[in-house]
N, CA, C and O atoms as a DFTB+ gen file, in Angstrom:
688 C
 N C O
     1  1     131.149     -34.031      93.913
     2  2     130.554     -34.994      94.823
     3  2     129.515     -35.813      94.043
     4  3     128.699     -35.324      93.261
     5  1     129.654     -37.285      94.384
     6  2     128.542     -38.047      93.336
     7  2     127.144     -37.819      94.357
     8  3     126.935     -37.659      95.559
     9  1     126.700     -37.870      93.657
    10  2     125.153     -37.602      94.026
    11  2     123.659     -38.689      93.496
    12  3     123.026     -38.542      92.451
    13  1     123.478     -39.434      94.258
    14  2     121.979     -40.547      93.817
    15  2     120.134     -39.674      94.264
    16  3     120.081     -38.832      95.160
    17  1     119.334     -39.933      93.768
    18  2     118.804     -39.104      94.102
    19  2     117.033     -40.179      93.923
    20  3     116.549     -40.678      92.907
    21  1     116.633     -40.181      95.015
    22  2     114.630     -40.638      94.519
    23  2     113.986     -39.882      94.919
    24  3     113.839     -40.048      96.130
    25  1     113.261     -38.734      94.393
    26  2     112.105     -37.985      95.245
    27  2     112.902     -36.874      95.662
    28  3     113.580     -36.183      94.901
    29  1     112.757     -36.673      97.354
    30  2     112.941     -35.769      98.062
    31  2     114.172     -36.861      98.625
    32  3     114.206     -36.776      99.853
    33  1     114.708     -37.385      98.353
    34  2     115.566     -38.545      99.437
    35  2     116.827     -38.536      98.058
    36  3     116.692     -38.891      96.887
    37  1     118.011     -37.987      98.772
    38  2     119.626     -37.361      98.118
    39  2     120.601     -38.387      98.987
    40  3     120.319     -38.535     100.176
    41  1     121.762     -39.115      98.423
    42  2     122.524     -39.714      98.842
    43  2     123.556     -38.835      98.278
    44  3     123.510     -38.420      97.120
    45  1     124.549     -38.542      99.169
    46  2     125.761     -38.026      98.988
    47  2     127.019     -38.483      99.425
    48  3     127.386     -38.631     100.591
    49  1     127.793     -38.743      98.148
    50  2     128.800     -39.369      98.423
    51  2     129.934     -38.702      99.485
    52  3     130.368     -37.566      99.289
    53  1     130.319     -39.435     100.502
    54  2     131.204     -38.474     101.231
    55  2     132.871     -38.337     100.850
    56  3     133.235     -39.374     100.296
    57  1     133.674     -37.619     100.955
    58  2     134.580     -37.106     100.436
    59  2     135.383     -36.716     101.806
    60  3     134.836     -36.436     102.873
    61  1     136.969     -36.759     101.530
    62  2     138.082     -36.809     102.620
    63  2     137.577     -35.605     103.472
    64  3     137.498     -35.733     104.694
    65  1     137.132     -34.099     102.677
    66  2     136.530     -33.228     103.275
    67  2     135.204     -33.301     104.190
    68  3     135.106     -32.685     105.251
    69  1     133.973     -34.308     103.536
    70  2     133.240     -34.055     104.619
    71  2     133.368     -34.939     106.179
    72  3     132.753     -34.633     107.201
    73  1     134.282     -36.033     106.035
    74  2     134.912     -36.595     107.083
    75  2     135.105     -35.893     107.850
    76  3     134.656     -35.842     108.995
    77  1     136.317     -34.781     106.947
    78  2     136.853     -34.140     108.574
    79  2     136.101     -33.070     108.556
    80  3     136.572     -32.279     109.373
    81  1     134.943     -32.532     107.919
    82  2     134.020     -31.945     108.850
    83  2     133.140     -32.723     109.976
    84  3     132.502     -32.217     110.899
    85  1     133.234     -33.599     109.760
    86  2     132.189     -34.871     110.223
    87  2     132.822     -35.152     111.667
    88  3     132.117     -35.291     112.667
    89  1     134.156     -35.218     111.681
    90  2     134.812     -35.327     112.413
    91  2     134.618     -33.944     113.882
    92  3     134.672     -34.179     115.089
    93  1     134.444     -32.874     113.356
    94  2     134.420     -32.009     113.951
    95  2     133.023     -32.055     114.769
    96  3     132.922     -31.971     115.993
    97  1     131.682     -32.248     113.588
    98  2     130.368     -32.275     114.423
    99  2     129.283     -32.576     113.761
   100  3     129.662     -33.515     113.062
   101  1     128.088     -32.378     113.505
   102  2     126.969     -32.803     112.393
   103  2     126.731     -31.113     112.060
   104  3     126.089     -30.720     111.086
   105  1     127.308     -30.311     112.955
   106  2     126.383     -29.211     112.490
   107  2     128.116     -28.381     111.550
   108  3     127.977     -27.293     110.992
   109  1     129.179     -28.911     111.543
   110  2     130.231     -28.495     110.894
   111  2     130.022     -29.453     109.281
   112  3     130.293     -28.910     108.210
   113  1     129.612     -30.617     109.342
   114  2     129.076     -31.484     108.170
   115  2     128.375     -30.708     107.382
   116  3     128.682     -30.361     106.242
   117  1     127.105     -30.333     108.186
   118  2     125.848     -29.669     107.528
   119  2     126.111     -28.598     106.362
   120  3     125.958     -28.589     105.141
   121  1     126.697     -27.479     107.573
   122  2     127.297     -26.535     107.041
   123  2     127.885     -26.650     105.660
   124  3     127.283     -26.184     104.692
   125  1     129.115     -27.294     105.536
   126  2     129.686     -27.922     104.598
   127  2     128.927     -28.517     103.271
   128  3     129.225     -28.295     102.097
   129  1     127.914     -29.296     103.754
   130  2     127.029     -29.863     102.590
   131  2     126.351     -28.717     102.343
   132  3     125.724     -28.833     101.289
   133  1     126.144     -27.232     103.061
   134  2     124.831     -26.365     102.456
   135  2     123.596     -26.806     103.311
   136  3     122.563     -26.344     102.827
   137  1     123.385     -27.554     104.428
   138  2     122.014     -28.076     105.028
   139  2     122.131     -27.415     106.218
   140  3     123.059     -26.674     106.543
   141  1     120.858     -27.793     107.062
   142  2     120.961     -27.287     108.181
   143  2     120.958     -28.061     109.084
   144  3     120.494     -29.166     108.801
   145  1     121.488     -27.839     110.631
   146  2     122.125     -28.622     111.472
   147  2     121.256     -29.387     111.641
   148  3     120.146     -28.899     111.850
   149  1     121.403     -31.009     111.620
   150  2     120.576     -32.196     112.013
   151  2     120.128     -32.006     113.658
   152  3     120.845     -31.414     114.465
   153  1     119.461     -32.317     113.831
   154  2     118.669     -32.327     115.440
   155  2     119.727     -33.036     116.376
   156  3     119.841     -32.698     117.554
   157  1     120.669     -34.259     115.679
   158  2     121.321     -35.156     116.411
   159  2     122.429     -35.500     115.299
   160  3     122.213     -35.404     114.091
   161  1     123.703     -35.933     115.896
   162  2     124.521     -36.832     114.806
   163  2     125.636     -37.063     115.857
   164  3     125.875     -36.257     116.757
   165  1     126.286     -38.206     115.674
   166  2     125.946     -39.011     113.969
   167  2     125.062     -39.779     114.651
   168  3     124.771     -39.807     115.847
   169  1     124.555     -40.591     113.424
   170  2     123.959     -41.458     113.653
   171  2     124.384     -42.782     114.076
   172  3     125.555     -42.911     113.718
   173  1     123.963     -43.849     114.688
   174  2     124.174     -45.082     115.345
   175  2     125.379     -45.859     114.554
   176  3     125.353     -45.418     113.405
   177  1     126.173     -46.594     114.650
   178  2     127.778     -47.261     113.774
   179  2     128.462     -46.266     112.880
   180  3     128.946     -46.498     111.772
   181  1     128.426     -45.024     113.581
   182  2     128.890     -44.218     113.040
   183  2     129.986     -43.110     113.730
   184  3     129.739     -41.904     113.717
   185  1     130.865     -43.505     114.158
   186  2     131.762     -42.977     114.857
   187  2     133.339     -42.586     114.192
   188  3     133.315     -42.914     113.006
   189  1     134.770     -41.963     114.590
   190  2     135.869     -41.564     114.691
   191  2     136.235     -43.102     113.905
   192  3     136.768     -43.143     112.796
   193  1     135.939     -44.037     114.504
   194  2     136.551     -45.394     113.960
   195  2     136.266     -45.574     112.757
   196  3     137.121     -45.908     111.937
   197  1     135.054     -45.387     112.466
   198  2     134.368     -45.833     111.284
   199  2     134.649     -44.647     110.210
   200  3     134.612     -44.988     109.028
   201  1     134.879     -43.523     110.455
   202  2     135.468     -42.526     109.591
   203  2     137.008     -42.742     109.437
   204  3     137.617     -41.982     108.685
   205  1     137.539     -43.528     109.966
   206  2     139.175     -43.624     110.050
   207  2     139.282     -44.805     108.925
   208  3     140.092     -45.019     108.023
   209  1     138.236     -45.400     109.325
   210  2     138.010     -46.974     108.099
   211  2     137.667     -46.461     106.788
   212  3     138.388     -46.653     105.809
   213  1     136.758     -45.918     106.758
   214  2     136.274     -44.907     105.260
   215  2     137.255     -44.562     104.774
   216  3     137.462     -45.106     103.690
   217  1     138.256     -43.630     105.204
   218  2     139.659     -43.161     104.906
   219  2     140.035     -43.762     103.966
   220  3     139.995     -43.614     102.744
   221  1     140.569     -44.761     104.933
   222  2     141.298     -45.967     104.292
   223  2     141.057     -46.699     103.278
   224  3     141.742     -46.976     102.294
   225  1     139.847     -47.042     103.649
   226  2     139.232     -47.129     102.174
   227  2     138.886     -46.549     100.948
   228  3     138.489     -47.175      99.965
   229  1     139.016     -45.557     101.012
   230  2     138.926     -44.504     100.080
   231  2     140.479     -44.549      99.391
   232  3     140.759     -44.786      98.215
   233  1     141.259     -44.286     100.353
   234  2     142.720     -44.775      99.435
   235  2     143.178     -45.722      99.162
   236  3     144.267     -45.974      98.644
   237  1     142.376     -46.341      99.492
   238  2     142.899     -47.736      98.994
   239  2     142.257     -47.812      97.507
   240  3     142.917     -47.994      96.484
   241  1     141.088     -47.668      97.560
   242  2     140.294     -47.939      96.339
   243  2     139.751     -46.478      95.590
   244  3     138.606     -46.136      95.292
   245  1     141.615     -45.476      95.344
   246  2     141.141     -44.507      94.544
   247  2     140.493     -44.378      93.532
   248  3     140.217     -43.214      93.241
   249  1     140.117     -45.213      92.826
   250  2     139.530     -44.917      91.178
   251  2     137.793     -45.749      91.157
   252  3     137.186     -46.210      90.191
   253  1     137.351     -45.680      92.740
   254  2     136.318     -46.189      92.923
   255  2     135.580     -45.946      94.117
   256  3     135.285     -46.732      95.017
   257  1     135.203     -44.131      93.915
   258  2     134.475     -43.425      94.745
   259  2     133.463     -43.330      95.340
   260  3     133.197     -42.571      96.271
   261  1     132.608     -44.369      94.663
   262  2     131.291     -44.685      95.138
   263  2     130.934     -45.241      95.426
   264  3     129.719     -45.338      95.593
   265  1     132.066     -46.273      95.776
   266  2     131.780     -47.524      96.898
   267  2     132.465     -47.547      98.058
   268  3     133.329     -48.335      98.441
   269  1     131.803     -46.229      98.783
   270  2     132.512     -45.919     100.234
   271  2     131.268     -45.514     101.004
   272  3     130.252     -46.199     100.891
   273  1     131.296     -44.194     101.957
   274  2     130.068     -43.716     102.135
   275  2     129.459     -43.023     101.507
   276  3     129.629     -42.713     100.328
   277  1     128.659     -42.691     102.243
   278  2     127.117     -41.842     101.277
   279  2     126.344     -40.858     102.853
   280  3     126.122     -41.257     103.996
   281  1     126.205     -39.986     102.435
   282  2     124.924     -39.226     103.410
   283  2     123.562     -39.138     103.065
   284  3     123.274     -38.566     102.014
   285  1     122.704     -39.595     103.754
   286  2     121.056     -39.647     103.500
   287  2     120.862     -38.305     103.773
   288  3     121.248     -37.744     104.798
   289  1     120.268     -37.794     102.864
   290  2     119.524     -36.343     102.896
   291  2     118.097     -36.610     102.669
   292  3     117.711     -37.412     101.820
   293  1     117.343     -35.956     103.408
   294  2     115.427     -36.387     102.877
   295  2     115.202     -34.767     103.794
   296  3     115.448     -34.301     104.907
   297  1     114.681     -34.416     102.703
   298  2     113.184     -33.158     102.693
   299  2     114.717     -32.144     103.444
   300  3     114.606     -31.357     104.385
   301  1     115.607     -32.364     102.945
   302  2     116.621     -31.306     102.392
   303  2     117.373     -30.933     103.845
   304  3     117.693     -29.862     104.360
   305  1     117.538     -32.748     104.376
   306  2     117.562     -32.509     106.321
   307  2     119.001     -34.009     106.118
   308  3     119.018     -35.052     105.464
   309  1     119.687     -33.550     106.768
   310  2     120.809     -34.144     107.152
   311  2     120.265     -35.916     107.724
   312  3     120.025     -35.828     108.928
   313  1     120.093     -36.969     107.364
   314  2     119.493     -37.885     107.984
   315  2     119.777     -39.279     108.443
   316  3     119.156     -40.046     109.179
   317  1     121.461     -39.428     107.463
   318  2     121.934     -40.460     108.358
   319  2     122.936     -40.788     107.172
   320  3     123.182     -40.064     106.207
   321  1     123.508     -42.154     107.485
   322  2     124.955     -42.368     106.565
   323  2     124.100     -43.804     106.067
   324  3     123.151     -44.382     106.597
   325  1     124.949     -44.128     104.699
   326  2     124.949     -45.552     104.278
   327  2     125.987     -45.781     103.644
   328  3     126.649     -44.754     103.495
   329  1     126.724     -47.262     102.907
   330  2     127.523     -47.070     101.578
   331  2     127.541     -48.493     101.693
   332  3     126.630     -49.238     102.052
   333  1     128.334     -48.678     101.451
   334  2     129.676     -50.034     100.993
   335  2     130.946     -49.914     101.688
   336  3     131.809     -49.082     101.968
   337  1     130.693     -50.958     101.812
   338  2     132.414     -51.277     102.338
   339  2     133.172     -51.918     101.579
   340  3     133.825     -52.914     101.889
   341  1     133.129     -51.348     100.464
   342  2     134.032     -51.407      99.037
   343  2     133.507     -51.656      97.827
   344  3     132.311     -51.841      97.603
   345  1     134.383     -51.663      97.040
   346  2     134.181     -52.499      95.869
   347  2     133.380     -53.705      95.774
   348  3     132.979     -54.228      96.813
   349  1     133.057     -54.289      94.446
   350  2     132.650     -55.549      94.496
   351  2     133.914     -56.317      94.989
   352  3     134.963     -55.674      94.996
   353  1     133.948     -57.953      95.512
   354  2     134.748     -58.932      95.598
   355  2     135.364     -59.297      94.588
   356  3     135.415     -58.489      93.660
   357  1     136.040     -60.640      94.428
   358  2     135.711     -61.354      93.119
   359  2     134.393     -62.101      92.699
   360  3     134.052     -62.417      91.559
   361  1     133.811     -62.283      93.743
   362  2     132.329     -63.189      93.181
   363  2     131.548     -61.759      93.034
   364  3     130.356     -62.019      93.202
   365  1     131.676     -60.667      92.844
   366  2     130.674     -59.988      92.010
   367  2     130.128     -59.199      93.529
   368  3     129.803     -58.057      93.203
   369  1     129.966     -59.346      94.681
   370  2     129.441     -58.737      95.742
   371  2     129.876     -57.815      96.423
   372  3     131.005     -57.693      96.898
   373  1     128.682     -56.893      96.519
   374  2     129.373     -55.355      97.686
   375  2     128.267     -55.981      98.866
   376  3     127.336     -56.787      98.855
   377  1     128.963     -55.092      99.901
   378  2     128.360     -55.131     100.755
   379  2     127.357     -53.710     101.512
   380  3     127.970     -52.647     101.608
   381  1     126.146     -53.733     101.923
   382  2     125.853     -52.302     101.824
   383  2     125.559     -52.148     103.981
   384  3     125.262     -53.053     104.760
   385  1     125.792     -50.772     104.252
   386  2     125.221     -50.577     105.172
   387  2     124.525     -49.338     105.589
   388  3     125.108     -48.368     105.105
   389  1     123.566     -49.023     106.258
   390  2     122.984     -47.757     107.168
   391  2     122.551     -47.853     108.451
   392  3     122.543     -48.755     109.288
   393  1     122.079     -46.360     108.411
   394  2     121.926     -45.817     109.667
   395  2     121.228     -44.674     109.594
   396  3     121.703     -43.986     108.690
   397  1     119.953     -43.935     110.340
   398  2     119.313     -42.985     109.996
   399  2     119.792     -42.530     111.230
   400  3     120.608     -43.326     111.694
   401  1     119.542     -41.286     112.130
   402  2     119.479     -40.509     112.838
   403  2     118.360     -40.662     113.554
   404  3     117.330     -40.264     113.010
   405  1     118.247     -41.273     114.962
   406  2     116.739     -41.904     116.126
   407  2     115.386     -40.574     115.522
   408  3     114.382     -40.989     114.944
   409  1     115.583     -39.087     115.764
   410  2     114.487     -38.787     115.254
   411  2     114.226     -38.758     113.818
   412  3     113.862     -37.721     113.262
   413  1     114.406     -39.903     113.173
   414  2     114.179     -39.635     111.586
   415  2     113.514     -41.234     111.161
   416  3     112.895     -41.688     110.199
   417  1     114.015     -41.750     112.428
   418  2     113.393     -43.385     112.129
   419  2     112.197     -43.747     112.144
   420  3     111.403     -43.051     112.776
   421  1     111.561     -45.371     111.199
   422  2     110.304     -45.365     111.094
   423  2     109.731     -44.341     110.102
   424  3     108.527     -44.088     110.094
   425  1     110.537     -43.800     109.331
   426  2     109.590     -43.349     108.324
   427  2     110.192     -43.380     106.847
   428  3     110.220     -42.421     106.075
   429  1     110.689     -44.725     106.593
   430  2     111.270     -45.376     105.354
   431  2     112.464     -44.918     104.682
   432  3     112.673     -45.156     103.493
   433  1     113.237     -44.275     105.412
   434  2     114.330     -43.002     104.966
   435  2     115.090     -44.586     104.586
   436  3     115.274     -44.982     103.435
   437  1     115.585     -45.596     106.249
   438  2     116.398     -46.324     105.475
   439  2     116.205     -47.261     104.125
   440  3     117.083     -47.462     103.285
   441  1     114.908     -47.770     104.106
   442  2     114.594     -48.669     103.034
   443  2     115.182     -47.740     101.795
   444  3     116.159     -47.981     101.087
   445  1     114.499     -46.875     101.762
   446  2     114.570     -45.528     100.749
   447  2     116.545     -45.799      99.981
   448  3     116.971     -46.248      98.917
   449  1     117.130     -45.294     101.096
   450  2     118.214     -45.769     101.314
   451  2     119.225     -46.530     100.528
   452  3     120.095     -46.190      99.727
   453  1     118.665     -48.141     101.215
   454  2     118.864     -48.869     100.907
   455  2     118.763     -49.500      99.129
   456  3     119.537     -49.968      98.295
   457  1     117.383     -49.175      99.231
   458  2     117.115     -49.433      97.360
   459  2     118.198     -48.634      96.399
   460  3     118.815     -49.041      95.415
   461  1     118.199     -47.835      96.805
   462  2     118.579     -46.597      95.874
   463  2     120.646     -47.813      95.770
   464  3     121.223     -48.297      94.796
   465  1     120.976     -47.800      97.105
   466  2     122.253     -47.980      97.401
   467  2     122.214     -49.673      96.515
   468  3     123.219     -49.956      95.864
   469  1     121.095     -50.650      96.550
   470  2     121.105     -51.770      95.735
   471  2     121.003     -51.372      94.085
   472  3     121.550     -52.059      93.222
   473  1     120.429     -50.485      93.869
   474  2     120.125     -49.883      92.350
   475  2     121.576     -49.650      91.883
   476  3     122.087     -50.490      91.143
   477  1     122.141     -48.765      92.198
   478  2     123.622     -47.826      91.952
   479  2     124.521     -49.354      91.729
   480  3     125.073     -49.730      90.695
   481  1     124.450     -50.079      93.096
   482  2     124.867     -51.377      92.660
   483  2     124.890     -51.906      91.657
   484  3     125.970     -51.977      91.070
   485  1     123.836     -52.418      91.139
   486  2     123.491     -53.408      90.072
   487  2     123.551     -52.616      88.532
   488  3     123.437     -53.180      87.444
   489  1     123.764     -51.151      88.770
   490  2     124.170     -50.670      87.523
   491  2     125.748     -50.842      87.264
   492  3     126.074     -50.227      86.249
   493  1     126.631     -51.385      87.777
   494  2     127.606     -51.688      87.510
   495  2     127.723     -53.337      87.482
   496  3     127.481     -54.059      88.450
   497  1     128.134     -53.774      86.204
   498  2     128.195     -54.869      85.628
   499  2     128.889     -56.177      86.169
   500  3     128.742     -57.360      85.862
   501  1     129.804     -55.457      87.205
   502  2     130.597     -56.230      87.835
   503  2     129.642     -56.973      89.101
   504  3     129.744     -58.180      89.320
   505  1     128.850     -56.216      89.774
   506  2     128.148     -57.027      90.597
   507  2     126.914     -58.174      90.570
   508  3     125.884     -58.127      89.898
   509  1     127.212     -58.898      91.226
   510  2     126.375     -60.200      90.688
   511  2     125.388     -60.134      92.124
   512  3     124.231     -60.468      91.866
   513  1     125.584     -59.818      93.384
   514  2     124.768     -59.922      94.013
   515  2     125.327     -58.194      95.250
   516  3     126.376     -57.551      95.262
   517  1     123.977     -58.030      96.115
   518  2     124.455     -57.102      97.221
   519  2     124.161     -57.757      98.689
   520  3     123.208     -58.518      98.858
   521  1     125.057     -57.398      99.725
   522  2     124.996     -58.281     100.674
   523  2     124.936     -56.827     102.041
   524  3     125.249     -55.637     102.063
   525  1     124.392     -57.749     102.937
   526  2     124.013     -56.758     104.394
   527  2     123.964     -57.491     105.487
   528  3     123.109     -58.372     105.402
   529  1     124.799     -57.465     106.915
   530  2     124.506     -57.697     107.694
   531  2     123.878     -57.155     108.714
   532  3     123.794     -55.928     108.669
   533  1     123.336     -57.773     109.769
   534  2     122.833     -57.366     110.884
   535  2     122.771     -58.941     112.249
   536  3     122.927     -60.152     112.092
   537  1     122.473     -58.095     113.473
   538  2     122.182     -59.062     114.589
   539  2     121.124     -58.653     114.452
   540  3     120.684     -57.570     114.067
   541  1     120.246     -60.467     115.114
   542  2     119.480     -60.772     115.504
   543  2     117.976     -59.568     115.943
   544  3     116.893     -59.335     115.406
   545  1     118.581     -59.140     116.994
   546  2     117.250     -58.204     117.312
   547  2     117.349     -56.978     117.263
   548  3     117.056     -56.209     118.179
   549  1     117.979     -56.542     115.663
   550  2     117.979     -55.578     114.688
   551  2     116.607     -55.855     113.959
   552  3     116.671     -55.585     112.760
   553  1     115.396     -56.322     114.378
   554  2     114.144     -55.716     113.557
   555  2     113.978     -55.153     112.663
   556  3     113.864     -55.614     111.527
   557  1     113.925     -53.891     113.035
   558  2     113.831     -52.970     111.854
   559  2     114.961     -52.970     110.695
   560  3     114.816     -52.373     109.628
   561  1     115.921     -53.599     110.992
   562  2     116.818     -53.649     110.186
   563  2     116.793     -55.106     109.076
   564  3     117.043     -55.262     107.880
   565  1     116.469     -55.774     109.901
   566  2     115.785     -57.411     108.915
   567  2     114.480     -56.539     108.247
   568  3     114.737     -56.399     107.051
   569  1     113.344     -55.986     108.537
   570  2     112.727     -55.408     108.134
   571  2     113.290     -54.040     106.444
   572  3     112.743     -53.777     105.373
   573  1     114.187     -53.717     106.912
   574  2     114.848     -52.834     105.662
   575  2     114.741     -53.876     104.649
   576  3     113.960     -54.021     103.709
   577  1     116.097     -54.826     105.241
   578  2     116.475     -55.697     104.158
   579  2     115.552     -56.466     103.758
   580  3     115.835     -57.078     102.728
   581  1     114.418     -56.689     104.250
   582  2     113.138     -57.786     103.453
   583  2     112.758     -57.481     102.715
   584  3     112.565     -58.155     101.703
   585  1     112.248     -55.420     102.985
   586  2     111.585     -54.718     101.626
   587  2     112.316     -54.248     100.806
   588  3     111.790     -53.540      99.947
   589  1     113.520     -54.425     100.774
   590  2     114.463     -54.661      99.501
   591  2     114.565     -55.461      98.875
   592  3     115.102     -55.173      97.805
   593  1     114.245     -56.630      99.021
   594  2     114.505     -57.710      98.403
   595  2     115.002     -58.804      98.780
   596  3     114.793     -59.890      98.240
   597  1     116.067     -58.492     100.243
   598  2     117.376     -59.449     100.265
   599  2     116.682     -60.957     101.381
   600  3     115.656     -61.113     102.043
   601  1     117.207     -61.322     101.255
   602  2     116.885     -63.069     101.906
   603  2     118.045     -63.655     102.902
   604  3     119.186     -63.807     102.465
   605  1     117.660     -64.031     104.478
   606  2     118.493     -64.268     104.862
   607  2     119.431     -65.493     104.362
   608  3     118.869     -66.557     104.105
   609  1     120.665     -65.403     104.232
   610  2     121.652     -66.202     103.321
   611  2     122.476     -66.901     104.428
   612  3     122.997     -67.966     104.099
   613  1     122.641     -66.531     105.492
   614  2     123.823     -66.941     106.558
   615  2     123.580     -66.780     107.778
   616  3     122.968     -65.802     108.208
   617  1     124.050     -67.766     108.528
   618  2     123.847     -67.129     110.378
   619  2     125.363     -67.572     110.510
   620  3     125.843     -68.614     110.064
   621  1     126.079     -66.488     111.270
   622  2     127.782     -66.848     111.488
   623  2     128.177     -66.333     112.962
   624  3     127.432     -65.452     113.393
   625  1     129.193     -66.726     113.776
   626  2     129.285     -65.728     114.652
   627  2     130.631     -65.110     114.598
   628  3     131.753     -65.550     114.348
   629  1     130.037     -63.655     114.995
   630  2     131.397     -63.040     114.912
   631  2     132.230     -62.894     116.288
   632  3     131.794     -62.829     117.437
   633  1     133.182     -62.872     115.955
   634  2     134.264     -62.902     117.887
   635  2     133.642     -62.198     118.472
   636  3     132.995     -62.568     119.452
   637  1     133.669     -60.367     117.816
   638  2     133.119     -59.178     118.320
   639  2     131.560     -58.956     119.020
   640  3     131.097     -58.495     120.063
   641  1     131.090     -59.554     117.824
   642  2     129.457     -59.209     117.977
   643  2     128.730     -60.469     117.817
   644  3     127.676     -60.385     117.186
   645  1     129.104     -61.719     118.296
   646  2     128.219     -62.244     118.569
   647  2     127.300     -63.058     117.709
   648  3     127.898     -63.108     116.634
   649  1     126.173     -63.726     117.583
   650  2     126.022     -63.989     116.489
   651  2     125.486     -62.791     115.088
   652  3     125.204     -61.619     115.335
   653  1     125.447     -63.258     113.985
   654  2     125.249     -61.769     112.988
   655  2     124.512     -62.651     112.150
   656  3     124.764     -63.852     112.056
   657  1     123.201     -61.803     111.271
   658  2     123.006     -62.658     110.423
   659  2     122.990     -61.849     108.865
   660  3     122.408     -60.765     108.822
   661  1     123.670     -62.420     107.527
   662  2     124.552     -62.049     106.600
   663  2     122.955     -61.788     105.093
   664  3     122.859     -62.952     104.706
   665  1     122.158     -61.173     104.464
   666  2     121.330     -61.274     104.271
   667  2     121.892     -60.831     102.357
   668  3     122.841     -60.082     102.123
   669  1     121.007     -61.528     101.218
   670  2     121.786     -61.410     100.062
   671  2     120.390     -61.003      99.150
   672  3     119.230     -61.333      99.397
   673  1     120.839     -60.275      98.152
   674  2     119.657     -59.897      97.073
   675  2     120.809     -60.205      96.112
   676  3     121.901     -59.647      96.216
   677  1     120.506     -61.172      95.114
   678  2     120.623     -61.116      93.397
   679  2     120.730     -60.550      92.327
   680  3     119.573     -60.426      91.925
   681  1     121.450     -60.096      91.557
   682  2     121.292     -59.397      90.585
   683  2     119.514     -60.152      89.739
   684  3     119.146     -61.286      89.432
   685  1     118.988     -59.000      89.673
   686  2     117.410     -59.253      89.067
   687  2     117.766     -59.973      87.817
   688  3     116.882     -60.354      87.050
């Protein structure tokens, strides 16, 4: 399992196995990773669908494991998901996303997160920039992406959700 790591704050790459523990529950996940059962899971855009998409993505893009999901671990506690939704493009861009677990929020897990998930990025040569969306009165989530670095780049609307706004950090 690839493993990123700052401090007390562990990203773990997820694998076909912890899916379908994941699938089962947070406290069948836990188990699995060696942790102990999260208070709550999953966390928020994180559902059956979105593990069915991971999948897929994962086979699709076998020889490039670490641009799928990831599990936030902090102070050795199950705490929420992030990754990519793939590979870079051709213009050089991944795209990153998270989600902490409601009692874990507000206390920088996602920024934490997030950096770590822009770092891992930009150590591969191929990426020229990292990209993140969110709606509008996602706060705290424009808030992640500010103290990362990223700059809003786009306002678009999507069929689904409405308007979204598309936010970009640079390779330094």
């Amino acid at each position: 399992m690839l493993v990123e790591r700052d401090g007390d704050l562990t990203l773990l790459a997820a694998t076909l196995d912890s899916l379908d523990a994941e699938d089962i529950g947070g406290e069948a996940l836990a188990d699995l990773l060696g942790l102990p059962a999260p208070p709550v899971w999953p966390p928020e855009h994180n559902d059956h669908d979105t593990r069915t998409w991971t999948r897929e993505m994962m086979a699709k893009h076998p020889d490039e494991p670490g641009y799928s999901f990831w599990y936030i671990v902090a102070d050795g506690e199950l705490a929420g998901i992030g990754g990519y939704k793939g590979p870079p493009d051709a213009e050089g861009v991944v795209e990153i996303g998270y989600s902490v677990i409601e009692p874990l929020q507000r206390r920088g897990l996602a920024t934490r997160a997030a950096r770590l998930l822009v770092q891992r990025a930009f150590a591969d040569p191929r990426v020229n920039a990292v990209a993140a969306e969110t709606l509008p009165p996602l706060i705290a989530s424009q808030t992640v992406l500010l103290r990362c670095g990223f700059a809003l780049a786009e306002r678009k609307v999507d069929p689904e959700e409405g308007e979204v706004w598309r936010y970009l950090v640079a390779r330094p």
